[in-house]
Every structure is written in structure tokens, then in C-alpha cells.
gemmi code that builds the backbone of each chain (N, CA, C; Angstrom):
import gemmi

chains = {
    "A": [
        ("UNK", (0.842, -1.200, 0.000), (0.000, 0.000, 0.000), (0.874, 1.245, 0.000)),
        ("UNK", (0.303, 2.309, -0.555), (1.217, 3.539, -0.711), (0.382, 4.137, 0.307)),
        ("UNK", (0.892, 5.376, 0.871), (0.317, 6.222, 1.444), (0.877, 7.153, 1.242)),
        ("UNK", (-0.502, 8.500, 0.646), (0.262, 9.821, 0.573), (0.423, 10.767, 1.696)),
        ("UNK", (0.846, 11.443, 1.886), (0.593, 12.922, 3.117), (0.811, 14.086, 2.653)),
        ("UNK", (-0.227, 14.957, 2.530), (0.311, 16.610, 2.178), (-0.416, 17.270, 3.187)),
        ("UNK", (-0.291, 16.911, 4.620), (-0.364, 18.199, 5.777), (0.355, 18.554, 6.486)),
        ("UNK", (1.001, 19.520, 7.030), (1.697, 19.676, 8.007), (1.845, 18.823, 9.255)),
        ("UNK", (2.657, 18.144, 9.483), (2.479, 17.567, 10.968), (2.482, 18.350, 11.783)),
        ("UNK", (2.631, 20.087, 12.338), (2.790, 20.658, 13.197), (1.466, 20.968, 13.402)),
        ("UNK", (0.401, 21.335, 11.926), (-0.972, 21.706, 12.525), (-1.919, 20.690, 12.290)),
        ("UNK", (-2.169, 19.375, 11.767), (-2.605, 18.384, 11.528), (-2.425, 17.155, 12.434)),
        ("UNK", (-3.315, 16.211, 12.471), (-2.653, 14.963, 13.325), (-2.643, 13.791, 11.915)),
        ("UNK", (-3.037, 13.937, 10.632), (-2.939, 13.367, 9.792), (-2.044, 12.412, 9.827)),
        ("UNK", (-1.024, 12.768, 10.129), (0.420, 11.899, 10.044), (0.672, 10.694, 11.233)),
        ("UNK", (0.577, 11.311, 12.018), (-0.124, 10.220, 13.268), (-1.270, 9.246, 13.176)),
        ("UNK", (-2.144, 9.660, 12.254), (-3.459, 8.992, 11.859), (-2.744, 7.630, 11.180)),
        ("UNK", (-2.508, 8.438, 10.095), (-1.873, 7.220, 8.903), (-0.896, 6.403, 9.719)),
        ("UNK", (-0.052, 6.810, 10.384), (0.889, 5.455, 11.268), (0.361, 4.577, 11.697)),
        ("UNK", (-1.004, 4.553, 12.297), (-1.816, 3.385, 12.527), (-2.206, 2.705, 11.946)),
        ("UNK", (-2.351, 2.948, 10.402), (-2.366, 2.105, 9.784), (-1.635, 1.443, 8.429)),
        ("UNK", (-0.325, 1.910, 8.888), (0.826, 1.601, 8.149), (0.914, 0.213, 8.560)),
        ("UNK", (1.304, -0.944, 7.180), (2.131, -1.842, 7.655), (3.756, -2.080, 7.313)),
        ("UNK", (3.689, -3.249, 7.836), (5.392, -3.514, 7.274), (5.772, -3.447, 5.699)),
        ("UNK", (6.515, -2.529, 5.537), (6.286, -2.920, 3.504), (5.769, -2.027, 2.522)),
        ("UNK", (4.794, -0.889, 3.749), (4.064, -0.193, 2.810), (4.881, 0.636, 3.319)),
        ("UNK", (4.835, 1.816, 1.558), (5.525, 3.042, 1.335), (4.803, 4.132, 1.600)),
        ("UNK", (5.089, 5.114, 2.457), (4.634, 6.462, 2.447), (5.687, 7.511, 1.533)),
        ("UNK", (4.304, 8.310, 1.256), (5.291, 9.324, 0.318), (5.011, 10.519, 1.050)),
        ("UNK", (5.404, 11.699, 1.319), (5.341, 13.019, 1.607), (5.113, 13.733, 0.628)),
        ("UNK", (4.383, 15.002, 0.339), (4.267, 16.119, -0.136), (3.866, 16.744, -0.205)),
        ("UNK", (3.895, 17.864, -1.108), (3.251, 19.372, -0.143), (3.706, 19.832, 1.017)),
        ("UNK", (2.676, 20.055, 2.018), (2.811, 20.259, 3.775), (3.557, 19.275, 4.248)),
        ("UNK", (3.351, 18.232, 3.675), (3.301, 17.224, 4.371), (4.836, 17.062, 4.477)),
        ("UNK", (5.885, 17.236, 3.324), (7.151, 17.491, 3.429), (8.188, 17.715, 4.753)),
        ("UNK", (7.310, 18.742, 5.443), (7.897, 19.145, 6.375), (7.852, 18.120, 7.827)),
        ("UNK", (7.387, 17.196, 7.058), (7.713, 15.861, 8.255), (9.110, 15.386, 8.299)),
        ("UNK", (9.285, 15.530, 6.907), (10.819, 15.103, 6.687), (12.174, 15.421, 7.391)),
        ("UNK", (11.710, 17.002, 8.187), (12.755, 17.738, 8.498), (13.773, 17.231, 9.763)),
        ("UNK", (14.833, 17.124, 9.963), (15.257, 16.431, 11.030), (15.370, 17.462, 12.577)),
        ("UNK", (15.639, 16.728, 13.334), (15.115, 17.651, 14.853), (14.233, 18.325, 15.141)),
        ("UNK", (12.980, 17.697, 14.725), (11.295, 18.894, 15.161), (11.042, 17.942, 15.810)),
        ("UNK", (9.740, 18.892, 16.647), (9.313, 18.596, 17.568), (8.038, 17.053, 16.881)),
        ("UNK", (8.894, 16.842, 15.472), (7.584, 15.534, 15.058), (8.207, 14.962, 14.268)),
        ("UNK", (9.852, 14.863, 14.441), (10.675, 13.966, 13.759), (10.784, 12.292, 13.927)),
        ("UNK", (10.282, 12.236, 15.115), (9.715, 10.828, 15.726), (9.032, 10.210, 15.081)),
        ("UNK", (7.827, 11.090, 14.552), (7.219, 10.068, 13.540), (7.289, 9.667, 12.350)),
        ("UNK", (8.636, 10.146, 11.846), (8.794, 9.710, 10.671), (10.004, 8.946, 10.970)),
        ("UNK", (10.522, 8.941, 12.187), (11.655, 7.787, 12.711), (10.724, 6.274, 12.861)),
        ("UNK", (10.008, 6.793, 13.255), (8.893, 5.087, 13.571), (8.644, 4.791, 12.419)),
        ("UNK", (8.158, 5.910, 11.313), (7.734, 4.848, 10.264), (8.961, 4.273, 9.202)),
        ("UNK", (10.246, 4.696, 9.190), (11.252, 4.239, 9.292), (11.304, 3.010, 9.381)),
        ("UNK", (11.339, 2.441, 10.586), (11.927, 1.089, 11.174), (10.324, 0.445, 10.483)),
        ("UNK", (9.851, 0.111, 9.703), (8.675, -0.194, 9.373), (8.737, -0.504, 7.727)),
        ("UNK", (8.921, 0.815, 6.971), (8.799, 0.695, 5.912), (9.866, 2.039, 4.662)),
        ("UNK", (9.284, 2.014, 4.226), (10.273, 3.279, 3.196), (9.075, 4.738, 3.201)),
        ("UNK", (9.849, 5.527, 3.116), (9.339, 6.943, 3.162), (9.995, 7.707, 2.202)),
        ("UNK", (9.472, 8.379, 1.031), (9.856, 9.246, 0.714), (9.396, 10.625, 0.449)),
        ("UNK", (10.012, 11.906, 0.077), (9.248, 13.361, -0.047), (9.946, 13.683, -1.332)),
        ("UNK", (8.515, 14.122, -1.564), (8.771, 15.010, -2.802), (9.906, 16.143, -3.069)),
        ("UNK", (10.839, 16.287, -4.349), (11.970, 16.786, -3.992), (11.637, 18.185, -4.564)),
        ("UNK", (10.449, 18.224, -5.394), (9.910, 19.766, -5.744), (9.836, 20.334, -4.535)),
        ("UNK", (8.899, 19.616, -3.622), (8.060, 20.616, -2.746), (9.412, 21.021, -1.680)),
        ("UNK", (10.135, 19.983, -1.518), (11.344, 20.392, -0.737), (12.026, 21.347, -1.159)),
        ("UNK", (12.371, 21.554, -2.100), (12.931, 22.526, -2.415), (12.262, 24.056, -2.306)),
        ("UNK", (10.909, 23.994, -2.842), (10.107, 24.854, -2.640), (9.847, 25.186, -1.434)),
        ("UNK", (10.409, 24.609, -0.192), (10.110, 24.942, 1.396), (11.630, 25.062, 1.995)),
        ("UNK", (12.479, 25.075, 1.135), (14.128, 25.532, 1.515), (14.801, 24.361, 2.210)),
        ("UNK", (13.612, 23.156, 2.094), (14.230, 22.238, 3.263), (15.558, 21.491, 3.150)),
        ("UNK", (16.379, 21.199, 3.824), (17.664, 20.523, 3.044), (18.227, 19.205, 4.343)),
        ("UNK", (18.031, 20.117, 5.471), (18.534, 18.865, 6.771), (17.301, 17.774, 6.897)),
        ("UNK", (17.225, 16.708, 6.265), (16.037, 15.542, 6.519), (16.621, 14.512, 7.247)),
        ("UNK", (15.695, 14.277, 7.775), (16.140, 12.319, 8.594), (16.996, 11.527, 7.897)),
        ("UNK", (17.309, 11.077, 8.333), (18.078, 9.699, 8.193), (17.663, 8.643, 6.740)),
        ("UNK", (17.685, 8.153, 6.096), (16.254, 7.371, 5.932), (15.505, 7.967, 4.733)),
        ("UNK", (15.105, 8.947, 4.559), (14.109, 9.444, 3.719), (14.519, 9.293, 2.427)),
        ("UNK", (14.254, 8.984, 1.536), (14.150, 8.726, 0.194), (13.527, 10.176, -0.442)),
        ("UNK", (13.991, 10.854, -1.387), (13.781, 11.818, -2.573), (12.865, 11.026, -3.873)),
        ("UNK", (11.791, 11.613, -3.956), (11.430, 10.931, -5.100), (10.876, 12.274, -6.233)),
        ("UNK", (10.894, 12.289, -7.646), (10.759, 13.077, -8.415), (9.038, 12.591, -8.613)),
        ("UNK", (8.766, 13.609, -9.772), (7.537, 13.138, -10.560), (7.665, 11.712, -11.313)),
        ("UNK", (8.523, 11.576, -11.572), (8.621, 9.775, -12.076), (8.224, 8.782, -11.271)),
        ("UNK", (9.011, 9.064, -10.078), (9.353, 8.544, -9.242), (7.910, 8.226, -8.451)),
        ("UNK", (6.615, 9.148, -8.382), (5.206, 9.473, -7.915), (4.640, 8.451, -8.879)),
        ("UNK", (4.683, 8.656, -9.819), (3.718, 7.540, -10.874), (4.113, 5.910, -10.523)),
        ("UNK", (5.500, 6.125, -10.859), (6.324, 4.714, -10.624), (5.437, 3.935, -9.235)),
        ("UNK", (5.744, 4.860, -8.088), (5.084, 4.448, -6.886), (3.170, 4.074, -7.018)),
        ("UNK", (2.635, 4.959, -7.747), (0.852, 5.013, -7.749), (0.923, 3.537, -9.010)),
        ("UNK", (1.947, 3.061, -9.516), (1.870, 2.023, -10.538), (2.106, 0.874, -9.538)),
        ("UNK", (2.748, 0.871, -8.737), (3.006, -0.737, -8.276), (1.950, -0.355, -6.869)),
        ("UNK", (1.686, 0.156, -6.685), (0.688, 0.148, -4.810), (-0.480, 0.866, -5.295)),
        ("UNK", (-1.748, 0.289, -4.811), (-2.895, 0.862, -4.464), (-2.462, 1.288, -3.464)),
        ("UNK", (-3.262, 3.057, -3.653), (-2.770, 4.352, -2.589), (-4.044, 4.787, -1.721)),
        ("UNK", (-3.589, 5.432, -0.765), (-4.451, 6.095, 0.189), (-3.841, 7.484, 0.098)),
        ("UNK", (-5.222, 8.429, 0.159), (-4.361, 9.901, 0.384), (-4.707, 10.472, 1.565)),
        ("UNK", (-3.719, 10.600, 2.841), (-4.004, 10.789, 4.056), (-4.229, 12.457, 4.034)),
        ("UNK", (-5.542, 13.336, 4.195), (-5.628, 14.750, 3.736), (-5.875, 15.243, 5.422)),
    ],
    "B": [
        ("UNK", (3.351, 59.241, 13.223), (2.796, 57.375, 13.195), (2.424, 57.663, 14.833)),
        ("UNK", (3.135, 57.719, 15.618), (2.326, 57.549, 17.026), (0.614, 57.408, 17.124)),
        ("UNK", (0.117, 58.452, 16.573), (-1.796, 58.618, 17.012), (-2.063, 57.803, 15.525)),
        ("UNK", (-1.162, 57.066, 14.305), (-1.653, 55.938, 13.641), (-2.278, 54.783, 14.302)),
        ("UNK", (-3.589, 54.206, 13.558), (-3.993, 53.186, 14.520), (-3.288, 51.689, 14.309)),
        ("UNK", (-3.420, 51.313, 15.323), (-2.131, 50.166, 15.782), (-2.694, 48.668, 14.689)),
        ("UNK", (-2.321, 48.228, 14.025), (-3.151, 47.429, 13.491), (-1.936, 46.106, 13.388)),
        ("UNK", (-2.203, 44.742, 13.811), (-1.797, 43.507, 13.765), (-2.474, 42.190, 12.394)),
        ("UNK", (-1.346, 41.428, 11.605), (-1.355, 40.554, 11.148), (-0.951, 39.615, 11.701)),
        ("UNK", (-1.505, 38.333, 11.444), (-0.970, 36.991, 12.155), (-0.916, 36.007, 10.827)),
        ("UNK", (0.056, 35.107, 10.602), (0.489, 34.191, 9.964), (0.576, 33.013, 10.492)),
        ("UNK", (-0.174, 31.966, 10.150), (-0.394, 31.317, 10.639), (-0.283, 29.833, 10.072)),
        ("UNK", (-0.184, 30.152, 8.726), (0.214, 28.737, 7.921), (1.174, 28.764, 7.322)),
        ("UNK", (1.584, 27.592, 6.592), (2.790, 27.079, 5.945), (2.709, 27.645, 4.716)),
        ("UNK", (4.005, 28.148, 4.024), (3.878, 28.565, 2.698), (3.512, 27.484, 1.431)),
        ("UNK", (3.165, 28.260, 0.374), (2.970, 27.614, -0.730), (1.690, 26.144, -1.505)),
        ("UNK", (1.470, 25.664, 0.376), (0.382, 24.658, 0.114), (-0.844, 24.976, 0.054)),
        ("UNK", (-1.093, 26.439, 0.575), (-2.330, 26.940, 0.030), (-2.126, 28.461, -0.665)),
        ("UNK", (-2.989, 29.199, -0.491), (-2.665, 30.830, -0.601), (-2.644, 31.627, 0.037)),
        ("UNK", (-2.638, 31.317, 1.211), (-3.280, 32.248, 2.498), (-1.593, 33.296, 2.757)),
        ("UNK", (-0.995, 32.311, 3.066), (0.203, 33.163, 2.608), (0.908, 34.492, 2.111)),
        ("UNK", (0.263, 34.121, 0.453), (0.626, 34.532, -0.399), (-0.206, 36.267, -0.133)),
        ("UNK", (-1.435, 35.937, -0.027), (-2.583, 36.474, 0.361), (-2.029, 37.615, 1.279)),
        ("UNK", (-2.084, 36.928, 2.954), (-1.275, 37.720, 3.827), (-0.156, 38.853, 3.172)),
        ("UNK", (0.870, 38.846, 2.981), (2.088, 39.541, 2.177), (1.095, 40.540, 1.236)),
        ("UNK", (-0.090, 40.025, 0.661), (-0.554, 41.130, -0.356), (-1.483, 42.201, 0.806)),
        ("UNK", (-1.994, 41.743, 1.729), (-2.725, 42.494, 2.947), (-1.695, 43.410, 3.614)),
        ("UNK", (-0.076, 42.936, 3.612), (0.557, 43.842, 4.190), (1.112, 44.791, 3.419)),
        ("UNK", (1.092, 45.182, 2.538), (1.595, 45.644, 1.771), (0.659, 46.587, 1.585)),
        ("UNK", (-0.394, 46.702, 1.442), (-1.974, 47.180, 1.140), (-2.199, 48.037, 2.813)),
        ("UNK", (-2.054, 47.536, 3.608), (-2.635, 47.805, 5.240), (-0.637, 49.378, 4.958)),
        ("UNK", (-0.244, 48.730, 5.217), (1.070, 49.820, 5.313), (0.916, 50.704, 4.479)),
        ("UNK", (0.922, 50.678, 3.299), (0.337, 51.945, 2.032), (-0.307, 52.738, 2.673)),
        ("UNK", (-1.227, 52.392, 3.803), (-2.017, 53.865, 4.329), (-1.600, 54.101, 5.198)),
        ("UNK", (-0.352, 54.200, 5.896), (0.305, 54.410, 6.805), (-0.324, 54.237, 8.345)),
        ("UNK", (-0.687, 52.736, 8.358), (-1.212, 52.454, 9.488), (-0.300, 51.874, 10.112)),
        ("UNK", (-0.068, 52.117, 11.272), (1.112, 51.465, 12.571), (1.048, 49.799, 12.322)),
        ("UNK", (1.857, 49.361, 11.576), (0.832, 47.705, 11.333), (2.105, 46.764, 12.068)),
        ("UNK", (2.058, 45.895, 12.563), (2.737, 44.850, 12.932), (2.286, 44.206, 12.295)),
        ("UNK", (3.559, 42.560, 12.285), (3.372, 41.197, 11.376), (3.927, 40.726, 12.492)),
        ("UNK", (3.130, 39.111, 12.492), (3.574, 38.629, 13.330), (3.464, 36.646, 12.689)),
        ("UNK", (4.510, 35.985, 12.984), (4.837, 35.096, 11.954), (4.855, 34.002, 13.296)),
        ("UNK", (3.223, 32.673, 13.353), (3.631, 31.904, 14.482), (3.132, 30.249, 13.692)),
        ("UNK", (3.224, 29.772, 14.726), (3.537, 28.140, 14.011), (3.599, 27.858, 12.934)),
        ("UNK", (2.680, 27.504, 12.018), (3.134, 26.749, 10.629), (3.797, 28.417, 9.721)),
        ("UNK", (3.078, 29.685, 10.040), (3.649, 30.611, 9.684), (5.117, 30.952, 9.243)),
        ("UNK", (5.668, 30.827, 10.466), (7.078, 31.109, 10.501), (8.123, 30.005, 9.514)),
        ("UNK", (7.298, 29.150, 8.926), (7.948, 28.022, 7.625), (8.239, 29.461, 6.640)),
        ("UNK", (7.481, 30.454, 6.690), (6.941, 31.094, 5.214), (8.383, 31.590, 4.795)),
        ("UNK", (9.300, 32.139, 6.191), (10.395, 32.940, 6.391), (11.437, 32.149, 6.129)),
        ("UNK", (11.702, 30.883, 5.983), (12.586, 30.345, 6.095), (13.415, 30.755, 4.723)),
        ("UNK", (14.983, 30.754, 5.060), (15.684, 31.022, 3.918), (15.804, 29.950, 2.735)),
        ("UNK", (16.206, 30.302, 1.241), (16.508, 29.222, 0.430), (15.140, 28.567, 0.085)),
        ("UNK", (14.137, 29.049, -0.060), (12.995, 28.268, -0.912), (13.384, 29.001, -2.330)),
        ("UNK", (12.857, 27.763, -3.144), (13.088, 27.797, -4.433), (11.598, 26.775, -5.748)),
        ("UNK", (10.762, 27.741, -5.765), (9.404, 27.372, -6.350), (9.479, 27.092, -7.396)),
        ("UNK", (10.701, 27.128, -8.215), (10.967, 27.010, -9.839), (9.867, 25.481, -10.362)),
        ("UNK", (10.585, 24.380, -9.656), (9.951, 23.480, -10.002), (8.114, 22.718, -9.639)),
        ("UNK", (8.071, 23.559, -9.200), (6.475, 23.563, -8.444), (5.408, 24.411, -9.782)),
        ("UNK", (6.460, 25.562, -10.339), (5.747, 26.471, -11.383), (5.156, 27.338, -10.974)),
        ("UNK", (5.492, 27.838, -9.568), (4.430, 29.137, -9.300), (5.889, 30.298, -8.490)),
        ("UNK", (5.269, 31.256, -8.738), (6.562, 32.459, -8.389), (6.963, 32.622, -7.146)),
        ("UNK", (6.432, 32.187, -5.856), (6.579, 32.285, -4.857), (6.751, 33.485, -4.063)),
        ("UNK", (7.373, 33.617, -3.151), (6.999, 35.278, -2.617), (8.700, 35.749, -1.714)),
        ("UNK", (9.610, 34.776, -1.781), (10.901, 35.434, -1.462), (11.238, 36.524, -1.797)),
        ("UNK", (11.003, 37.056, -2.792), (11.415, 38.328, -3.337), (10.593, 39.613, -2.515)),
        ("UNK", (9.043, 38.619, -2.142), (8.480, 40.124, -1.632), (8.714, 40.298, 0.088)),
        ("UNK", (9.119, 39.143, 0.775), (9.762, 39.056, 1.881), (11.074, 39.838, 2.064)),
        ("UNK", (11.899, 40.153, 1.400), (13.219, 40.528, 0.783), (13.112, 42.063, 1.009)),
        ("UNK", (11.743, 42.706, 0.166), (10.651, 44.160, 0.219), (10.657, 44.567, 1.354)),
        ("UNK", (9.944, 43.488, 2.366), (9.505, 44.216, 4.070), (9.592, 45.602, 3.650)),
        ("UNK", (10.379, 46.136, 4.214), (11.116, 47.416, 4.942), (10.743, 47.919, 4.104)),
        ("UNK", (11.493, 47.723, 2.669), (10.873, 48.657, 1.523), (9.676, 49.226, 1.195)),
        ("UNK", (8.737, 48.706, 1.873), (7.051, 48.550, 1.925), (6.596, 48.891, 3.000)),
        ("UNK", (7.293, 49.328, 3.908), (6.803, 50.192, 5.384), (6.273, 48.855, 6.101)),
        ("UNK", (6.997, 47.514, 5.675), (6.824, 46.543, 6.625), (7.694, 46.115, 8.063)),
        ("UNK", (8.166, 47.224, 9.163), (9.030, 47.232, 9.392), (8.837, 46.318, 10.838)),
        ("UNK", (7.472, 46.406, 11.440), (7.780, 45.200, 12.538), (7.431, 44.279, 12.066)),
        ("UNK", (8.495, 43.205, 11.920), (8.051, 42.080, 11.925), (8.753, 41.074, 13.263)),
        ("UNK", (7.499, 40.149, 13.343), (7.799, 39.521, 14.949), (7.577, 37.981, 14.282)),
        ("UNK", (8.391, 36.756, 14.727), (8.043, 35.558, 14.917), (8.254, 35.130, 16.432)),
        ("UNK", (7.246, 34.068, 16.096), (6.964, 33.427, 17.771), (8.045, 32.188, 17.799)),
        ("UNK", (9.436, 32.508, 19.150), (10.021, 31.754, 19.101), (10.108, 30.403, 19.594)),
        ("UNK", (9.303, 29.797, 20.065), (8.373, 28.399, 20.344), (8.615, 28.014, 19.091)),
        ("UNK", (7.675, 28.440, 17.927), (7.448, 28.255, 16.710), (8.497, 27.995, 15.996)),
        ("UNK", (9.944, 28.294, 16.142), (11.084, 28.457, 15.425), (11.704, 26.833, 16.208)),
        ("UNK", (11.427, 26.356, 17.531), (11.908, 25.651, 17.869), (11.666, 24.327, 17.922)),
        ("UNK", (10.085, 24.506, 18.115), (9.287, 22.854, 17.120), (10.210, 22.890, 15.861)),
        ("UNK", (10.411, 23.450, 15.272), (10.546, 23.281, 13.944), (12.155, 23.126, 13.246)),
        ("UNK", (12.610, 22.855, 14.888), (14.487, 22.873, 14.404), (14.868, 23.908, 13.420)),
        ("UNK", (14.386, 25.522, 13.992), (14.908, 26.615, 13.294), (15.468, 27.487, 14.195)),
        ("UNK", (16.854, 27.912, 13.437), (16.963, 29.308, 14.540), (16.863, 30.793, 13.705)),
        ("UNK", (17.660, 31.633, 14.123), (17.268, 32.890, 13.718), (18.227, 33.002, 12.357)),
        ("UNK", (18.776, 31.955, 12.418), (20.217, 32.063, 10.672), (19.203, 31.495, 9.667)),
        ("UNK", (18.042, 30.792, 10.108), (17.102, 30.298, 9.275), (16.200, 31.359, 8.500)),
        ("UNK", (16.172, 32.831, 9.326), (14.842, 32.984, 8.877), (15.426, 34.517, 7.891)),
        ("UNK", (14.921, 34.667, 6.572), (15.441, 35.799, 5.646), (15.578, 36.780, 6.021)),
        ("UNK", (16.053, 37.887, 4.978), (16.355, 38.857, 5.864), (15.122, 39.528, 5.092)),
        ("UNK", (14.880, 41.052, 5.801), (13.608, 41.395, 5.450), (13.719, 42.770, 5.324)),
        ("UNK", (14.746, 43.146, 4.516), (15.256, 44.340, 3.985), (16.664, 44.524, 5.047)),
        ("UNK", (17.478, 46.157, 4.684), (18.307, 46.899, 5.636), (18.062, 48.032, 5.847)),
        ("UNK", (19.193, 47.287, 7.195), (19.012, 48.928, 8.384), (19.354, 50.571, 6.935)),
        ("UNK", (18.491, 50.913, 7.770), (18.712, 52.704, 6.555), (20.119, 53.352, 7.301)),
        ("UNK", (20.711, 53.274, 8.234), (21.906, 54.107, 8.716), (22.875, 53.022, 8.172)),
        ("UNK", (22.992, 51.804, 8.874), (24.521, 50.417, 8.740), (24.517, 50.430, 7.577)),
        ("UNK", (23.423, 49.564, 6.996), (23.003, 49.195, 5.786), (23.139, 47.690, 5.750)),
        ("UNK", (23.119, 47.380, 7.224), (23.389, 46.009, 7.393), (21.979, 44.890, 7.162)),
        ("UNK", (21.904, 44.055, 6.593), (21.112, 43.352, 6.548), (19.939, 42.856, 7.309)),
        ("UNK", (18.769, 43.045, 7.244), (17.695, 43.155, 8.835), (16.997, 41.793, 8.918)),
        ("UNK", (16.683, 41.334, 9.984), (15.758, 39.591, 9.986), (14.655, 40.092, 10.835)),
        ("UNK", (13.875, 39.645, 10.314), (12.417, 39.219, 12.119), (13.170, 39.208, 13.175)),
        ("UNK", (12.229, 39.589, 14.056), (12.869, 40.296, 15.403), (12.116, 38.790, 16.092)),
        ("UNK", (12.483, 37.729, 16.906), (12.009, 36.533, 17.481), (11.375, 36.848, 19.159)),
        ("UNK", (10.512, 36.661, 19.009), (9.637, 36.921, 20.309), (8.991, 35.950, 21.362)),
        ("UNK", (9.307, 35.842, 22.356), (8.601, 34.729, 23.683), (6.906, 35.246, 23.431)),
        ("UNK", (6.494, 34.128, 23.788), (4.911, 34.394, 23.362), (3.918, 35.397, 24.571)),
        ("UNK", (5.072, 35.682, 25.785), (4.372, 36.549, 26.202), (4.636, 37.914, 25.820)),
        ("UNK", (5.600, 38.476, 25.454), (5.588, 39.565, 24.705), (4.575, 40.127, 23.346)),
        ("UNK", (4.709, 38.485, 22.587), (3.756, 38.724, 21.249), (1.879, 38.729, 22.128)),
        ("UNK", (2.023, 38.919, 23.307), (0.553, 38.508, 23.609), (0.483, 40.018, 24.030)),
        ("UNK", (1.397, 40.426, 24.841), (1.313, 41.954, 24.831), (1.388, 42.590, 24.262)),
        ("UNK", (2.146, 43.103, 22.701), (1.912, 43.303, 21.592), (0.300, 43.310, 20.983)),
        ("UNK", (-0.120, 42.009, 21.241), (-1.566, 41.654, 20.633), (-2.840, 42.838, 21.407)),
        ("UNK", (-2.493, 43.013, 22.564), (-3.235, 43.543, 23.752), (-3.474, 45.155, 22.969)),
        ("UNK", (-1.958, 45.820, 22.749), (-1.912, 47.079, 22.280), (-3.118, 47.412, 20.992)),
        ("UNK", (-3.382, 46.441, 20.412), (-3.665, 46.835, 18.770), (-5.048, 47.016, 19.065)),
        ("UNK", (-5.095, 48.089, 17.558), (-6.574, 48.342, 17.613), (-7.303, 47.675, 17.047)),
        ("UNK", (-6.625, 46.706, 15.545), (-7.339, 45.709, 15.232), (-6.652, 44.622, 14.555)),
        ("UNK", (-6.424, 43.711, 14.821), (-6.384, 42.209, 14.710), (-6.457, 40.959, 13.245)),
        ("UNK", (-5.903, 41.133, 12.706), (-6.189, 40.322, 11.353), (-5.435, 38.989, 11.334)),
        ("UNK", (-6.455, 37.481, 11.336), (-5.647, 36.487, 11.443), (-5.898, 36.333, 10.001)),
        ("UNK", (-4.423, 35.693, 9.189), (-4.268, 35.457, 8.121), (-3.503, 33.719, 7.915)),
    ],
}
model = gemmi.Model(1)
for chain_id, residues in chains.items():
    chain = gemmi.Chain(chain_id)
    for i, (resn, *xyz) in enumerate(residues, 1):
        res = gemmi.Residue()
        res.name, res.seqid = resn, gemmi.SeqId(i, " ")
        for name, pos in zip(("N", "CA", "C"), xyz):
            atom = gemmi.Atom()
            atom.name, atom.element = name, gemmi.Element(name[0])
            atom.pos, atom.b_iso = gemmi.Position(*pos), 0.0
            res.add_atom(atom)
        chain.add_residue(res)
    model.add_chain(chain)
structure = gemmi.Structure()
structure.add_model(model)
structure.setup_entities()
């Protein structure tokens, strides 16, 4: 299963939502807002450390850029617009809004 | 400016994922033109908006660094972020743009970072209030 995210984790609990029902295997992608999960040392870097030890995560490298972001976790995978289709081609997706 | 009436903006979301933003910056710009005493004030998902080094090229939309850059130029001259807000967010003050220069140094100027009880006293002063 894919899972998308484009909300902020600082004003949303979206991201917390979707961890519950992440399994082992399934890919989350970040983007948009949602990007800014990626960032390393916030106060909500944890949850993208948990889903880590779980499965693969990646963020969009437009929107990152477009939000100046550059210090990310550990872990996180960059994925382009190819890279979005590629993913919506092999996993039936959920879009966590 | 003293007997100008005191007027406050609040920022409150993340740049670029919606417009509110974008929006805000066009309200300040508009509110200062009439030479109203205006504060900005930049708090949780807000204070993303400031961050240095965004680059919208590949997204396709123009983004608003350049008009952040303006502040000062635009009689945007208080600007306040809430420093809570800077610290959820693993930011410090090298993070956040600069927002024109000083008119005497000519040294480069940033948001002035504020404890949230100050920005609450600040809030107290104004005559009117705009959450954006």
C-alpha cells in the first residue's frame, strides 16, 4: 500500500493517523505540507523515525525545495515526478488529507 | 505614526500549500500603504513562510521570497516571529530571511524573534487584529 501525506504535521494529526495504519512494507510518500515531516530535529521527527523502522518513506523533492528544506532524517528517500507515478503504478494508494 | 492606529497581522500557515500566505504579504503591503502602525507577526506553521533558500521554480508558481526581501521597503518594518514556533521546527534565527536593511549600517535586517508573552502583549496594544 502507498500512502500519501500533504499536511503539516505541526498543525494536523494526519500523520499520526496514517501510522496506525501503516504496515510492514508499505511506502509512504510526503508532499506538499506534508514534506515538512521530513525535516530532522522537530518537535515531530519521531514520527517519521517510527515509520522508518517499518517501511520506506519518501518526499517530494519539488516541494522540498520549494520549502528551503535541506537537513532531513536519516532514511528518507527523494522521489521526483517519475518517481510518484512509478510508486501510484506498483501500490494501491491512500491519500491521508 | 504615534496617534496611527495600531493594526496587527498573524500568519499562521505554511507557505505555498495553500494561498493564504501569499494572500497575507498582499494584505501587508496594502494595510502599510495607508500608513497604518501595522505589525506582522509570523507563528507556528507561519514562521515556515520565512525560512531562507525556498526555491518554487519546479512547483511552477513564483513564490513570494522576493516580496519578503521588500519588508522594509514597503513600510513593513515590525516584523515579529513566535520563538516556540522556530523551535518545534528545528529553526533558529540564521534560518529565517532577511527582510530588507538597516537605513543608517546598511546592514542586513531579519524578524525580530519573540517569547509568546511579549507577542501577547503586543496583541493587547492593537486596535485591530487580522488572522491570516
Amino acid at each position: 500500500m502507498l500512502h500519501t501525506l500533504n499536511k503539516s504535521p505541526f498543525s494536523h494529526t494526519s500523520l499520526e493517523n496514517c501510522l496506525r495504519f501503516i504496515k510492514p512494507d508499505d511506502v509512504l510518500l510526503l508532499l506538499e505540507d506534508g514534506v515538512y515531516a521530513a525535516t530532522r530535529g522537530t518537535s515531530r521527527s519521531h514520527l517519521i523515525e517510527q515509520a522508518l523502522q517499518n517501511g520506506h518513506v519518501f518526499a517530494m523533492q519539488a516541494d522540498l525545495k520549494a520549502r528551503g528544506l535541506t537537513d532531513l532524517i536519516d532514511g528518507v528517500q527523494l522521489a521526483d515526478y517519475d518517481k510518484f507515478v512509478e510508486l501510484l503504478e506498483q501500490h494501491s494508494s491512500h491519500a491521508w488529507r | 505614526m504615534s496617534d496611527a492606529k495600531k493594526v496587527m497581522i498573524t500568519v499562521r500557515k505554511p507557505p505555498h500549500g495553500s494561498i493564504y500566505v501569499h494572500e497575507a504579504i498582499e494584505v501587508m503591503f496594502i494595510v502599510a500603504s495607508f500608513g497604518l502602525d501595522l505589525s506582522v507577526v509570523f507563528i507556528d506553521d507561519g514562521v515556515l513562510a520565512l525560512k531562507t533558500g525556498q526555491d518554487t521554480k519546479e512547483l511552477g508558481i513564483k513564490g513570494f521570497m522576493a516580496s519578503i526581501g521588500a519588508f522594509m521597503d514597503f513600510e513593513v518594518t515590525k516584523v515579529y516571529v513566535d520563538r516556540q514556533s522556530l523551535e518545534d521546527r528545528n529553526m533558529s534565527e540564521a534560518d529565517l530571511a532577511f527582510i530588507g536593511e538597516d537605513e543608517t549600517t546598511e546592514q542586513p535586517v531579519r524578524p525580530t524573534i519573540l517569547d509568546s508573552s511579549a507577542i501577547a502583549a503586543l496583541m493587547a496594544e492593537q486596535q485591530s487584529l487580522m488572522a491570516l
